[in-house]
C-alpha positions as protocol buffer text, in pm:
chain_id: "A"
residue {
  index: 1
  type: UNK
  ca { x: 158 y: -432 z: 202 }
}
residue {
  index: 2
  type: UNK
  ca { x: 383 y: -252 z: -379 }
}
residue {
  index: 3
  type: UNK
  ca { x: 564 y: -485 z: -1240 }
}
residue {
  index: 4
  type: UNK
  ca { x: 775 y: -477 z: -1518 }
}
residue {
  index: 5
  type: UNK
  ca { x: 1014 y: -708 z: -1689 }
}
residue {
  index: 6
  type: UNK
  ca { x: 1297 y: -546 z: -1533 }
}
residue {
  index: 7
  type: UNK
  ca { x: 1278 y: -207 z: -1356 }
}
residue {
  index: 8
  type: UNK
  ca { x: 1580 y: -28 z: -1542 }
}
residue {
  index: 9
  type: UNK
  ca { x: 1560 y: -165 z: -1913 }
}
residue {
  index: 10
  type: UNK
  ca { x: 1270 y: 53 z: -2100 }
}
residue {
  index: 11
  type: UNK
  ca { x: 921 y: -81 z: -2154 }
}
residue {
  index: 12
  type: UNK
  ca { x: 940 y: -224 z: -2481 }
}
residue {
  index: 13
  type: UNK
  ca { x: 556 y: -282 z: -2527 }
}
residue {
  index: 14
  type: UNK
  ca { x: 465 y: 82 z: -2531 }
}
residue {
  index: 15
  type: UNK
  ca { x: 352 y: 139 z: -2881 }
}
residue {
  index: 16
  type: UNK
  ca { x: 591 y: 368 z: -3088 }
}
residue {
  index: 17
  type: UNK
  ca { x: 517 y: 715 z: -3058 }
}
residue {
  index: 18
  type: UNK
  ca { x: 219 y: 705 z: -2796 }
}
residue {
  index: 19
  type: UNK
  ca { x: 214 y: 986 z: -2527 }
}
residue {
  index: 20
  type: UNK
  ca { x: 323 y: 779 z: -2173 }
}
residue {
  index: 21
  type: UNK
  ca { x: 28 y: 987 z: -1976 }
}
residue {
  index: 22
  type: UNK
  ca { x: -305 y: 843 z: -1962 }
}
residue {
  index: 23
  type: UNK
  ca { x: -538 y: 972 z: -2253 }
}
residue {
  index: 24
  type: UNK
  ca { x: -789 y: 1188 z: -2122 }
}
residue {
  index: 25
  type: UNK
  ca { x: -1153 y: 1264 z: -2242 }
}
residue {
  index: 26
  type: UNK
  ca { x: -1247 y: 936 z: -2361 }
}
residue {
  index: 27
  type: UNK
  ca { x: -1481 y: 744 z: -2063 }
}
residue {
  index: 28
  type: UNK
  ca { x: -1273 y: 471 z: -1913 }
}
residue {
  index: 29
  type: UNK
  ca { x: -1441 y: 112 z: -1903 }
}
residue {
  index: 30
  type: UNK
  ca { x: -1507 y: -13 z: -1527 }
}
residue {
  index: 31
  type: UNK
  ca { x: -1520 y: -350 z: -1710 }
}
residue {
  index: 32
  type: UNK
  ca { x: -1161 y: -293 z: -1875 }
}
residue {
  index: 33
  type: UNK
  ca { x: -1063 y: -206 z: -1576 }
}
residue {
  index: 34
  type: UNK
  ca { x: -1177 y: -486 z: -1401 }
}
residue {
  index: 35
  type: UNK
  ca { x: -1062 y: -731 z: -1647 }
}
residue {
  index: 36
  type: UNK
  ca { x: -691 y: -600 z: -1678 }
}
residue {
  index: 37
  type: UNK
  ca { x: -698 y: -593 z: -1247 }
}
residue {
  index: 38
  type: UNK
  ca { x: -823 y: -959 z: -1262 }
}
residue {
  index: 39
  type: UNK
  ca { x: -588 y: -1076 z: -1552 }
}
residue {
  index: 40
  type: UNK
  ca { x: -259 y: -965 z: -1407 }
}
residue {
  index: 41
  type: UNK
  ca { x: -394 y: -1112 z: -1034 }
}
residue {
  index: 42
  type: UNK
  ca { x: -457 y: -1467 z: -1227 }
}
residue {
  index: 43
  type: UNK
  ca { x: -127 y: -1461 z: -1425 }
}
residue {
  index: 44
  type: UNK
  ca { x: 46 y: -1414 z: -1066 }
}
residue {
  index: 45
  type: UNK
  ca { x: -192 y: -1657 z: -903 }
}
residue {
  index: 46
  type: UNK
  ca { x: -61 y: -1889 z: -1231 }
}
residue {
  index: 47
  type: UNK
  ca { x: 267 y: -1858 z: -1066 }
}
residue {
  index: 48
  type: UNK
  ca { x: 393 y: -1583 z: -1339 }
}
residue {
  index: 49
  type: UNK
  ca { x: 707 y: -1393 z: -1217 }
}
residue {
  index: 50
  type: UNK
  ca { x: 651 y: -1002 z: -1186 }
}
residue {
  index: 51
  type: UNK
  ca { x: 947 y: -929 z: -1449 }
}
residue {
  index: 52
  type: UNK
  ca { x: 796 y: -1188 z: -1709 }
}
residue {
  index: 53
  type: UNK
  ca { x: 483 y: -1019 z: -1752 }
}
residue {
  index: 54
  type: UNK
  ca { x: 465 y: -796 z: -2048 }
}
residue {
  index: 55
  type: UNK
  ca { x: 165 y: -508 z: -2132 }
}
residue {
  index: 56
  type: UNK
  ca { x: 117 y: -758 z: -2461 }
}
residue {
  index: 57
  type: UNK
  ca { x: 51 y: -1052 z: -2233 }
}
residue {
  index: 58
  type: UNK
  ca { x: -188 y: -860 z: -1987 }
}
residue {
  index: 59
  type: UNK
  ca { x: -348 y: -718 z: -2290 }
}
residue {
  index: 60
  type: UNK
  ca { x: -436 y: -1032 z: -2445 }
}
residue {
  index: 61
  type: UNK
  ca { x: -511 y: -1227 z: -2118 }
}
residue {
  index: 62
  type: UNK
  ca { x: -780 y: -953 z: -2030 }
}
residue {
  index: 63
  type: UNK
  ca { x: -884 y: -949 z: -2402 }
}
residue {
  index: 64
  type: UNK
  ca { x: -827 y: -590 z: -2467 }
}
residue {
  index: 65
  type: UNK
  ca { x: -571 y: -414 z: -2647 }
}
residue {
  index: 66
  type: UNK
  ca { x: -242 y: -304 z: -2535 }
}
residue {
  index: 67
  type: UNK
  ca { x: -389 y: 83 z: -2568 }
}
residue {
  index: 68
  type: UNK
  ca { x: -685 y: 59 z: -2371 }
}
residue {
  index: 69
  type: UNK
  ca { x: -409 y: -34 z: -2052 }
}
residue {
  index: 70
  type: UNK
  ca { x: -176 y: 270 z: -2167 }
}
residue {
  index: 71
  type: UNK
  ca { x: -536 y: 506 z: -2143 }
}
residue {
  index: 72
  type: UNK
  ca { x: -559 y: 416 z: -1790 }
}
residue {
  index: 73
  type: UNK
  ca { x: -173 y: 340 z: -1675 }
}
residue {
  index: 74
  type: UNK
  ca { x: 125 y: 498 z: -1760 }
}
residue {
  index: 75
  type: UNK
  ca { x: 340 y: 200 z: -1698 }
}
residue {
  index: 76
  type: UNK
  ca { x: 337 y: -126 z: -1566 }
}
residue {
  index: 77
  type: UNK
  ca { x: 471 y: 40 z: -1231 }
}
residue {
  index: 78
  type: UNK
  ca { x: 144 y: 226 z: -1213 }
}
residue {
  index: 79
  type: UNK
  ca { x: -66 y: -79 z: -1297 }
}
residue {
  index: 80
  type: UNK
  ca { x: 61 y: -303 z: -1032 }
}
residue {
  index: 81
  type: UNK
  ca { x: 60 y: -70 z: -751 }
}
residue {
  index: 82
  type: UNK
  ca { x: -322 y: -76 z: -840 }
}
residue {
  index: 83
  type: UNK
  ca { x: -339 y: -455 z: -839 }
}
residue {
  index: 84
  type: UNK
  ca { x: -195 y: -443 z: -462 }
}
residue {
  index: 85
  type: UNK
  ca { x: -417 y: -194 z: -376 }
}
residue {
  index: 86
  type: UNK
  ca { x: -694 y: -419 z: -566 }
}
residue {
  index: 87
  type: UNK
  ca { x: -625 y: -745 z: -352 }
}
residue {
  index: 88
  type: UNK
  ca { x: -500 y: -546 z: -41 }
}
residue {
  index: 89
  type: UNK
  ca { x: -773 y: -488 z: 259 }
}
residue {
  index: 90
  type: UNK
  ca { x: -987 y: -175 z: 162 }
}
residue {
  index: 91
  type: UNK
  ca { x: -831 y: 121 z: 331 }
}
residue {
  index: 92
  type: UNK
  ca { x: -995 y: 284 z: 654 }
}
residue {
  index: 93
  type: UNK
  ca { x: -1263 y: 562 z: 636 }
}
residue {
  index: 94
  type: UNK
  ca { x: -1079 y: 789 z: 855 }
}
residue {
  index: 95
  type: UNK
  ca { x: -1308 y: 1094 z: 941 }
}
residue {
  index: 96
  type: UNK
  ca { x: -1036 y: 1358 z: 975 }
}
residue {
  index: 97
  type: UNK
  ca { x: -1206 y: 1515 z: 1268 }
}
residue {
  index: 98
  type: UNK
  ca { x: -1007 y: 1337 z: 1576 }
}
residue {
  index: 99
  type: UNK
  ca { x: -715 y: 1264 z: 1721 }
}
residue {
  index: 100
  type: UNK
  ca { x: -626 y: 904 z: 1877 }
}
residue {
  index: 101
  type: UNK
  ca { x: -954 y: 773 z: 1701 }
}
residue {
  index: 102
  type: UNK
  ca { x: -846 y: 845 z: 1364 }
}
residue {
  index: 103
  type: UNK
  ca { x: -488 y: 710 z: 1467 }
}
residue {
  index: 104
  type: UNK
  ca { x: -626 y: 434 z: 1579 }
}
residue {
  index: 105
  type: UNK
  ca { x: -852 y: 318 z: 1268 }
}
residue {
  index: 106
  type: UNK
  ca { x: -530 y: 363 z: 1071 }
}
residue {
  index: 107
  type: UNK
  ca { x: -280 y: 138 z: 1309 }
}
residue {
  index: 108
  type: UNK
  ca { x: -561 y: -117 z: 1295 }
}
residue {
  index: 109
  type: UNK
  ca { x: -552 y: -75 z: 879 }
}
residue {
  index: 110
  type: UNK
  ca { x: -179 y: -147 z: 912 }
}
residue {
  index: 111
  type: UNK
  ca { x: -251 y: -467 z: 1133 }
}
residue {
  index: 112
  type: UNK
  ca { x: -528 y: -623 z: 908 }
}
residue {
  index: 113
  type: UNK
  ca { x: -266 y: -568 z: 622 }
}
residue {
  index: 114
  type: UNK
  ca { x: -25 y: -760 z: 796 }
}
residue {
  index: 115
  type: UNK
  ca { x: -237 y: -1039 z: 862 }
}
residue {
  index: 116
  type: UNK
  ca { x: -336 y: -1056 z: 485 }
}
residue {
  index: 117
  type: UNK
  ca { x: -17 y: -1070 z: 364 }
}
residue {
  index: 118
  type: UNK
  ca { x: 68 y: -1347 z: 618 }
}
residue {
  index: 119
  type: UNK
  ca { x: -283 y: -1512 z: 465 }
}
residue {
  index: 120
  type: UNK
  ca { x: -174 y: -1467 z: 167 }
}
residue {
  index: 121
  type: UNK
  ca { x: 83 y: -1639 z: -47 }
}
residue {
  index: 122
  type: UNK
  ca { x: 1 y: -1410 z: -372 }
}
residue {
  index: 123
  type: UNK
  ca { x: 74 y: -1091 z: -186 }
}
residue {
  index: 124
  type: UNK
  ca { x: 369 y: -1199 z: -6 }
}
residue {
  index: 125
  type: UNK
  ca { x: 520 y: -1344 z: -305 }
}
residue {
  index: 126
  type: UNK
  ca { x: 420 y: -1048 z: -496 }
}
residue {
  index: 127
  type: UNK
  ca { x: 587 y: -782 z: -194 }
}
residue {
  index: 128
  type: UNK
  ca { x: 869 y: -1018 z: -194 }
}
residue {
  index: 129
  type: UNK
  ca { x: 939 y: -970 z: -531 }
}
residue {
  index: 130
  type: UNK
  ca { x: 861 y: -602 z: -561 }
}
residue {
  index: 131
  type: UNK
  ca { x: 1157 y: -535 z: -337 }
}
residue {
  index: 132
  type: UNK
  ca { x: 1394 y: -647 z: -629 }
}
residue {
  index: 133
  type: UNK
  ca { x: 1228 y: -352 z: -897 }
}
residue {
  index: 134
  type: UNK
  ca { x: 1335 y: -23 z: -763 }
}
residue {
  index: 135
  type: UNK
  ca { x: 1109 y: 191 z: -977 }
}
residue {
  index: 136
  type: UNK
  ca { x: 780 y: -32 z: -872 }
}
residue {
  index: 137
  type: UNK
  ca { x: 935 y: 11 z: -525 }
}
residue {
  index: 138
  type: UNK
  ca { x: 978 y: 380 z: -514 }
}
residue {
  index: 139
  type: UNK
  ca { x: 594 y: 427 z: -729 }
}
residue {
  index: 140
  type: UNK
  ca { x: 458 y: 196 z: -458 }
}
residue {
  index: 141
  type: UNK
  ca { x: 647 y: 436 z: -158 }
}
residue {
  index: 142
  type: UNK
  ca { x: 563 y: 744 z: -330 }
}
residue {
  index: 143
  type: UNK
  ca { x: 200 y: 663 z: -424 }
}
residue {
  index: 144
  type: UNK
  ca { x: 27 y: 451 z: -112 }
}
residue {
  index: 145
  type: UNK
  ca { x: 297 y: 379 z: 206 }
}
residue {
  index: 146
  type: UNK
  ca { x: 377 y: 817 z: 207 }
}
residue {
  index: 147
  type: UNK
  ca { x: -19 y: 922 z: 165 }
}
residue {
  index: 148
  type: UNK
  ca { x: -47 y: 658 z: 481 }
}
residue {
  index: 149
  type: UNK
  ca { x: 259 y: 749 z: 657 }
}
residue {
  index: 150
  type: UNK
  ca { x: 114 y: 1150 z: 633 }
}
residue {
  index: 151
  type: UNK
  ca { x: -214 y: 1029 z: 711 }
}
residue {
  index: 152
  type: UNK
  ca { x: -78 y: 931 z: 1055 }
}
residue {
  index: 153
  type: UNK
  ca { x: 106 y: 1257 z: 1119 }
}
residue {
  index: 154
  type: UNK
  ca { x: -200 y: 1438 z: 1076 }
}
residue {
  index: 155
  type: UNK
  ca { x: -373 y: 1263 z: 1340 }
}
residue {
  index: 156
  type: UNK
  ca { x: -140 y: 1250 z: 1547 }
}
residue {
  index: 157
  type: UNK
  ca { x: -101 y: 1617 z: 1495 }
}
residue {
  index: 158
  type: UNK
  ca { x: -540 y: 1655 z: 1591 }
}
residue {
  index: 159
  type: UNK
  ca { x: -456 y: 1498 z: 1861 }
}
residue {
  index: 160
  type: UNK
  ca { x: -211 y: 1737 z: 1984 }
}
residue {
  index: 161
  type: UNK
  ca { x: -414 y: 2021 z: 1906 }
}
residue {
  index: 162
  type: UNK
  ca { x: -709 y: 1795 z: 2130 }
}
residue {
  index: 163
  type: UNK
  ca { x: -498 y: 1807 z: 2400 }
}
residue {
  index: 164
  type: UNK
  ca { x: -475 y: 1411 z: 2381 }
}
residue {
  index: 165
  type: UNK
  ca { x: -101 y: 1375 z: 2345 }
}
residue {
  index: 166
  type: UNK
  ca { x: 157 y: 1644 z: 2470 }
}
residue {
  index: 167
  type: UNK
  ca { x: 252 y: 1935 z: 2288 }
}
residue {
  index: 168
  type: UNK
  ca { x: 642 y: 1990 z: 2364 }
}
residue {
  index: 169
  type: UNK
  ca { x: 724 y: 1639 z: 2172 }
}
residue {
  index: 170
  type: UNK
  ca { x: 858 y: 1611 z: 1824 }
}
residue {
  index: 171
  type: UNK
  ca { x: 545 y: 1523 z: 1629 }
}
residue {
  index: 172
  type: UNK
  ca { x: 728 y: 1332 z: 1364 }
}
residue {
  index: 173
  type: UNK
  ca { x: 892 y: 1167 z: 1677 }
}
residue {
  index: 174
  type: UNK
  ca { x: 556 y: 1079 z: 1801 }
}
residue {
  index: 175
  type: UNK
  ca { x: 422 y: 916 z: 1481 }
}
residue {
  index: 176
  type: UNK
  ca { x: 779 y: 700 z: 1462 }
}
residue {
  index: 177
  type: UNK
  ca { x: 682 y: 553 z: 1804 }
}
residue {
  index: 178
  type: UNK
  ca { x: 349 y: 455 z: 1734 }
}
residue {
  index: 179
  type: UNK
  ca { x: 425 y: 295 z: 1354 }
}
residue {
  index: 180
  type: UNK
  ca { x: 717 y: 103 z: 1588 }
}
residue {
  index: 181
  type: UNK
  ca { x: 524 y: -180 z: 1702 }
}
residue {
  index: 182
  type: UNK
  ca { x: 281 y: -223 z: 1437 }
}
residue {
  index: 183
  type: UNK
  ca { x: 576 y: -251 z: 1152 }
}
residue {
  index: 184
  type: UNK
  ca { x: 791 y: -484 z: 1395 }
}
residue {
  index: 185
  type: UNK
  ca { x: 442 y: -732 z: 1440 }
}
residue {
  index: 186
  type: UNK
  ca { x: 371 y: -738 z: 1068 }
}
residue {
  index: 187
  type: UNK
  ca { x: 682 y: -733 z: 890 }
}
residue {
  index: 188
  type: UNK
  ca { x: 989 y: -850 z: 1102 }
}
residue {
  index: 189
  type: UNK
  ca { x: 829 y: -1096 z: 1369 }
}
residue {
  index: 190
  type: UNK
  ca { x: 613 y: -1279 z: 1117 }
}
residue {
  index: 191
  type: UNK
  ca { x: 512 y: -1524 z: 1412 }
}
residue {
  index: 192
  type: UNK
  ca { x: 405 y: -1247 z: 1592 }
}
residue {
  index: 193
  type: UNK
  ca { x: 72 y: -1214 z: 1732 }
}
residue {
  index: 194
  type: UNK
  ca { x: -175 y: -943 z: 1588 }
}
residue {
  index: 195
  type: UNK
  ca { x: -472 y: -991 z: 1799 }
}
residue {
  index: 196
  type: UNK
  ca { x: -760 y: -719 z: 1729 }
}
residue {
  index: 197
  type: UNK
  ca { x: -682 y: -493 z: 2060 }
}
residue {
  index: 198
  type: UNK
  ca { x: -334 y: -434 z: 1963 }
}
residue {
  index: 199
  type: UNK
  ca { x: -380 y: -100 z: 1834 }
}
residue {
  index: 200
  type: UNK
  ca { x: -549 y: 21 z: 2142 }
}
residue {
  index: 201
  type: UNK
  ca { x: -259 y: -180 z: 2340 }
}
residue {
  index: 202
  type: UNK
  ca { x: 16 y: 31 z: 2154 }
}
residue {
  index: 203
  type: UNK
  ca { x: -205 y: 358 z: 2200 }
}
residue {
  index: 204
  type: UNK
  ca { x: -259 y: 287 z: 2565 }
}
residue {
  index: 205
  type: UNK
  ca { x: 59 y: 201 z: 2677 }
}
residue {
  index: 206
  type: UNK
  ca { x: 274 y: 485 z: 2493 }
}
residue {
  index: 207
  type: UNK
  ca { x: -17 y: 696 z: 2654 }
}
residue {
  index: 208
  type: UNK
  ca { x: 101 y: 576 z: 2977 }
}
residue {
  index: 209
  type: UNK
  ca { x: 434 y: 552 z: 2935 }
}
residue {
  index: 210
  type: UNK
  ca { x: 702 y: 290 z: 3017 }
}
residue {
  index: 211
  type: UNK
  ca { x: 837 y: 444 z: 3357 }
}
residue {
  index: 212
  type: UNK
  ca { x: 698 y: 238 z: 3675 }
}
residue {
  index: 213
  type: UNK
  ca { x: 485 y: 403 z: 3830 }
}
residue {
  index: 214
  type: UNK
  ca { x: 564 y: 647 z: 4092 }
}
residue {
  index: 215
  type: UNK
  ca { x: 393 y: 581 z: 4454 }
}
């Protein structure tokens, strides 16, 4: 809940002959930082396309120059998947030490991005968009949805090893049916309900299973 003027054609703002990796030793700025985050989120809020905006135009919108971006961001790929993650809800504190509990914190994570994006008309016209730039696509995939897609195998992995959810199942399996409801609510029934139980709900009833119950 993930740019550059067009995904395949080369970024034409990098200045010639600068290294595309971040510079390191020199302190970073929180207030550069903060000012580039906030500049690209107004020149979206201004109704700016993702492929119109440039590195030049960030630049001089958060009144710094186009180097002190390239220090901190590779590419405008890497920039905006830290503006999403900048206006997205905080992610979860997940204490690594459960099972279920951990799995739930991060199902409920998934829900209050859902309703945020629905809340939203910046970040649903900026996911909307993103889908049409492959390589801001495949940065956002690789960077933040596979960290929380792995984040949910290992807890549902603790809890297997907890004894909370059986051991002969596919774990990958597992973590499939649980994601299941929470990505149909949020992102193909957009009327959907996401009322502040339904993690428990999903973890409760795959728990008990779908069979009727025996007498």
């Amino acid at each position: 809940m993930y740019v550059r003027a067009q995904a395949q054609v080369p970024d034409r703002d990098r200045p010639a002959g600068k290294d595309p990796e971040p510079r390191r030793g020199r302190p970073r700025s929180a207030a550069a930082e903060r000012a580039i985050l906030d500049a690209v989120v107004g020149l979206l809020e201004a109704g700016e396309p993702l492929a119109a905006l440039s590195i030049e135009r960030i630049a001089r919108t958060a009144g710094v120059g186009k180097a002190t971006i390239y220090r901190r961001w590779s590419g405008k790929e890497e920039l905006f998947v830290d503006v999403l993650r900048d206006i997205e809800p905080p992610e979860p504190a997940v204490p690594g030490t459960a099972g279920l509990d951990d799995l739930r914190l991060l199902l409920d994570s998934m829900r209050r991005r859902g309703l945020a994006q629905r809340s939203s008309v910046l970040l649903h016209n900026v996911f909307a968009q993103m889908k049409s730039h492959p390589r801001l696509w495949d940065e956002y995939h690789r960077t933040v949805i596979a960290p929380r897609r792995n984040a949910m195998l290992a807890a549902v992995r603790r809890a297997v090893d907890a004894g909370e959810l059986r051991a002969d199942l596919d774990v990958e399996l597992m973590n499939d049916l649980f994601l299941g409801p929470m990505l149909v609510r949020t992102i193909h029934r957009p009327d959907a309900p996401l009322p502040e139980d339904l993690a428990d709900r999903i973890i409760r009833t795959l728990g008990e299973g779908l069979a009727p119950a025996r007498p």
